[in-house]
C-alpha positions in Angstrom: 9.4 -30.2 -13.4 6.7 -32.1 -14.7 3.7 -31.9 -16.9 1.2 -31.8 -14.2 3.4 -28.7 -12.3 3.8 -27.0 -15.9 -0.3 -26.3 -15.8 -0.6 -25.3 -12.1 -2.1 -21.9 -12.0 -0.5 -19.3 -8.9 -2.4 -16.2 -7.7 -0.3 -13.2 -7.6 -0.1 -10.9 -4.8 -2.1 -8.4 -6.8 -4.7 -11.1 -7.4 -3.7 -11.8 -10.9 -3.2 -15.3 -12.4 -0.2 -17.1 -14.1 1.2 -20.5 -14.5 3.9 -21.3 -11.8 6.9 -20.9 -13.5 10.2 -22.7 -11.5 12.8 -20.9 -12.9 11.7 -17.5 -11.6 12.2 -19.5 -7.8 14.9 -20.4 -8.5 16.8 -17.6 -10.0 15.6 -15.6 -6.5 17.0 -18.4 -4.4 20.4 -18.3 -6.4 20.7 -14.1 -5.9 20.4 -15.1 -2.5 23.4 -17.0 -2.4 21.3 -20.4 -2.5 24.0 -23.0 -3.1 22.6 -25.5 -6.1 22.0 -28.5 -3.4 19.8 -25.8 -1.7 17.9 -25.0 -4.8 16.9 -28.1 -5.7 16.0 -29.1 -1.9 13.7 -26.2 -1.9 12.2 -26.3 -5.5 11.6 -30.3 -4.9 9.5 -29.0 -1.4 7.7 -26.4 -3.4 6.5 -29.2 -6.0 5.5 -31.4 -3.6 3.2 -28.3 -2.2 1.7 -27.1 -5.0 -1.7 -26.8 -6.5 -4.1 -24.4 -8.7 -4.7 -21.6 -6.7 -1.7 -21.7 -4.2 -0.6 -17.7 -3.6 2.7 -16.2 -4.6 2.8 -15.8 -0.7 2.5 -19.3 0.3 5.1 -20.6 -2.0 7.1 -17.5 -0.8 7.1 -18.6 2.7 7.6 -22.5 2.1 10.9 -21.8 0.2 11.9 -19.2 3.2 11.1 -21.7 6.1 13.0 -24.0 4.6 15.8 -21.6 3.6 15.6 -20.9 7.5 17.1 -24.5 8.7 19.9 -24.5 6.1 21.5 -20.9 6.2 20.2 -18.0 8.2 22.2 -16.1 6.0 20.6 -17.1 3.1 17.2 -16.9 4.1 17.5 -13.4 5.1 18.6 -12.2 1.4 15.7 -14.1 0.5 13.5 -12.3 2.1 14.9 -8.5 1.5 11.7 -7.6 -0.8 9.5 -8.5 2.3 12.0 -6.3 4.6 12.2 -3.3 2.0 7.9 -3.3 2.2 8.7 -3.6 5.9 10.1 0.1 6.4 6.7 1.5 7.3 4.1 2.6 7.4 5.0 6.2 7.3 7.5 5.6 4.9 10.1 8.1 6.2 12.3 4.7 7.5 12.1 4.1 3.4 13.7 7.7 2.8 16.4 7.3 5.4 17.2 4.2 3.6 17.3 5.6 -0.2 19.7 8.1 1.2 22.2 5.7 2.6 22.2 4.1 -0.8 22.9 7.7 -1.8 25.9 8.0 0.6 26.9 4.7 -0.1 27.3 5.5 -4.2 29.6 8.6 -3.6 26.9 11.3 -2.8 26.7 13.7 -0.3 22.7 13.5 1.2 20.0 15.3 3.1 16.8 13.9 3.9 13.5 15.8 4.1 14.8 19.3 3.1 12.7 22.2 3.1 13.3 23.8 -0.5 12.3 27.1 -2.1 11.1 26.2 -5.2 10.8 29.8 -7.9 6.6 29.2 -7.1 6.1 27.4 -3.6 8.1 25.8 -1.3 9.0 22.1 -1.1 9.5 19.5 1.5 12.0 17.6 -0.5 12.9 13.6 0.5 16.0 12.8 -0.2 18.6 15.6 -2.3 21.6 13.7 -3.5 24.6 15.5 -4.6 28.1 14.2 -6.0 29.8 17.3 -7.3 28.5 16.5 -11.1 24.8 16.1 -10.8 22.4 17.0 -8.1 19.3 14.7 -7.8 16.1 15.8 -6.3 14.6 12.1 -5.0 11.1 11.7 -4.2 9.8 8.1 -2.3 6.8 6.8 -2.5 6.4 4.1 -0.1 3.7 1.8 -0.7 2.5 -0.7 2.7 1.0 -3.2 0.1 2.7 -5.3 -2.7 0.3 -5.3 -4.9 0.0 -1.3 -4.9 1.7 0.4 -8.2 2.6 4.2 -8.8 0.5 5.2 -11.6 1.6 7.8 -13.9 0.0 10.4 -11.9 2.8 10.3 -9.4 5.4 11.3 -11.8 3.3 14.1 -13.5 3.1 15.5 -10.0 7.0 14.9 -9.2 8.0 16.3 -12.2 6.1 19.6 -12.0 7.6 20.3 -8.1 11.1 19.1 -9.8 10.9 21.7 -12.5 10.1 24.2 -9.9 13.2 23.9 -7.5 15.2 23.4 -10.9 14.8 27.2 -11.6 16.2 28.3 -8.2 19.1 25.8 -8.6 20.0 27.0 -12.2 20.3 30.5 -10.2 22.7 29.5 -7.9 26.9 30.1 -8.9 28.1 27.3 -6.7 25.7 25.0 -9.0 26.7 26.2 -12.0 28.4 23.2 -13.6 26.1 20.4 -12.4 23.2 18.7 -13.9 19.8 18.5 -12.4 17.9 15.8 -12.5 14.9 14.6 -11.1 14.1 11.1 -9.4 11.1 9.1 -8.4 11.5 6.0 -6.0 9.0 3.4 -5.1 9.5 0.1 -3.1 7.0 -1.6 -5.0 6.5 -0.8 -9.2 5.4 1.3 -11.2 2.3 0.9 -14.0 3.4 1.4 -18.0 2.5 4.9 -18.1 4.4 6.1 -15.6 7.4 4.7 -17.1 6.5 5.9 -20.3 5.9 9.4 -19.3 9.2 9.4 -17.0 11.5 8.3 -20.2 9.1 10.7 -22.3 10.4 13.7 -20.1 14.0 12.6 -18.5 12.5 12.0 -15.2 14.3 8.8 -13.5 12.5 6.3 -12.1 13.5 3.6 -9.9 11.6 0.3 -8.5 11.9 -3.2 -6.8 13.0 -4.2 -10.2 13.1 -1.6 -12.5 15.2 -0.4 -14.4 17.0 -3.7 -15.2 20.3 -3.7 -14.2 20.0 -0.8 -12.2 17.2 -1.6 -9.8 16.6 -1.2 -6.2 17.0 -5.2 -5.6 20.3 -4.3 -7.2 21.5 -1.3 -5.6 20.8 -2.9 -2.4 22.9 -6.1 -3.4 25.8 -4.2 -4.5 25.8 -2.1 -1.7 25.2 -4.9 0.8 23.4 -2.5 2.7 20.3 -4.9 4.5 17.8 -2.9 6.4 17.1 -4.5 10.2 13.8 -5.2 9.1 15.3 -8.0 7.3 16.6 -10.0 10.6 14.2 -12.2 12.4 15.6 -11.9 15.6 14.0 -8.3 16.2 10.0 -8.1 17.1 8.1 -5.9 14.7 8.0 -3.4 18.0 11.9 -3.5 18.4 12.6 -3.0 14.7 10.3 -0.2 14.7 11.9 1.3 18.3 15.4 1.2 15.9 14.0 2.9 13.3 12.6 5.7 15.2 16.5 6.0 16.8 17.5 6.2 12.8 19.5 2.3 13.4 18.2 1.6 9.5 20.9 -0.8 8.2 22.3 -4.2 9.7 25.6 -3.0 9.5 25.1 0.3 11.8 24.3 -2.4 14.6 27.5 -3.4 16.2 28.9 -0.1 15.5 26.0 1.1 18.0 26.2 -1.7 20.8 25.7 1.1 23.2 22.7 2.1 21.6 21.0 -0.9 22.4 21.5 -1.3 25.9 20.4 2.1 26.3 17.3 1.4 24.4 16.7 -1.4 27.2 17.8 -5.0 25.0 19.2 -7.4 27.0 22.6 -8.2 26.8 21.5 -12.2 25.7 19.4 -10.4 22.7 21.8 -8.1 21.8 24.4 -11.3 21.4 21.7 -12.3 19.2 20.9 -10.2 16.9 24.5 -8.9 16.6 25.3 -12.3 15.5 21.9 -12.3 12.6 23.5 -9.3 11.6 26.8 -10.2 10.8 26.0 -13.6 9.3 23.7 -11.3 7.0 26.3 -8.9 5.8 29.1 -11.1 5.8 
């Protein structure tokens, strides 16, 4: 990269400013699977667009489009944090997806529980259960990128966690597991909130955070894509597969029959069977 590129400034999604820096493209095109020839081919047509001002979206979708014409594949893990803000707007698609997570790291789930806390009763999101610990998940999906969980939201979570704690602590069957409470966001979360979380033992888990042990991550290891990741699907259609709890890529083929009934053609079914696979594979 060159001097000129090392002073261009980029406007964040949450309107903030700060330099372009190339290595933070290219490190997202790598954990995509990127090969090297691919990097530089898409970092060389990023350079070539640039100037003060350009959005963190526009260089977003000039790396993707050209992702597009080398490796479907590719370009589909690239774009997981867009799919991820995707499943809404209510935000219950987002639960349903935190839970197969849950399932798919040895717990046993429910999704929106009614719970009797020792005070008032709670409509719980996700409860996630392995036999050691029982985790009481709250989401909060947010529609925008730039939107952040301030330390408000844990304050609140915490207080309802505390609540259902003392039932749970009553209960012999749960006498030998640990409680712990959760708060999950598809976007970030401001200082404060992390601060108060650690402050009180409260986990908290985002896009990115806690390094090494992020969403981004989970979802990687898992390999668990949500269909609002493929491109072959209409924004109606993905939503129509949400609403028949189809969340993940991989509950697709498994659920051919699904789609016919739900009126796809067979030629479209073909195709997004195929996005799918190349996904996950």
């Amino acid at each position: 990269m060159n001097e000129q590129h090392r002073t261009i400034v980029v406007t964040k999604n949450t309107g903030e400013k700060d330099v372009f820096d190339a290595e933070k493209l290219k490190t997202a095109l790598r954990r995509s699977g990127a090969t090297e020839a691919e990097v530089d081919l898409v970092e060389q047509e990023v350079l070539d667009n640039l100037y003060n001002g350009i959005t963190t979206k526009k260089i977003y979708r000039l790396a993707y489009n050209l992702l597009r014409t080398k490796s479907k594949r590719t370009a589909g893990r690239y774009r997981l944090k867009s799919a991820v803000m995707n499943l809404g707007p209510s935000g219950y698609p987002f639960e349903k997806f935190l839970g197969r997570l849950f399932k798919n790291r040895g717990y046993n789930v429910t999704v929106n529980e009614i719970i009797k806390g020792k005070c008032v009763t709670h409509e719980t999101d996700v409860v996630a259960n392995n036999g050691t610990e029982q985790i009481m998940v709250e989401c909060k999906f947010h529609s925008s990128i730039a939107q952040k969980s301030d330390v408000k939201v844990p304050l609140y979570i915490q207080s309802r966690f505390l609540d259902i704690k003392a039932v749970w602590e009553q209960q012999p069957e749960l006498k030998n597991v640990r409680f712990v409470g959760m708060v999950a966001t598809n976007t970030r979360f401001t200082e404060d909130a992390k601060d108060f979380a650690r402050c009180v033992g409260l986990k908290v888990i985002s896009w990115d955070y806690p390094a090494g042990n992020s969403l981004r991550e989970w979802i990687d290891e898992s390999g668990f894509y949500p269909i609002t990741a493929l491109q072959s699907l209409r924004k109606k259609d993905k939503e129509l597969l949400l609403e028949n709890n189809l969340v993940l890529c991989r509950e697709l083929e498994p659920h051919r029959q699904k789609l016919r009934e739900l009126n796809f053609s067979e030629s479209t079914i073909k195709k997004i069977l195929n996005e799918a696979a190349h996904l996950i594979s």
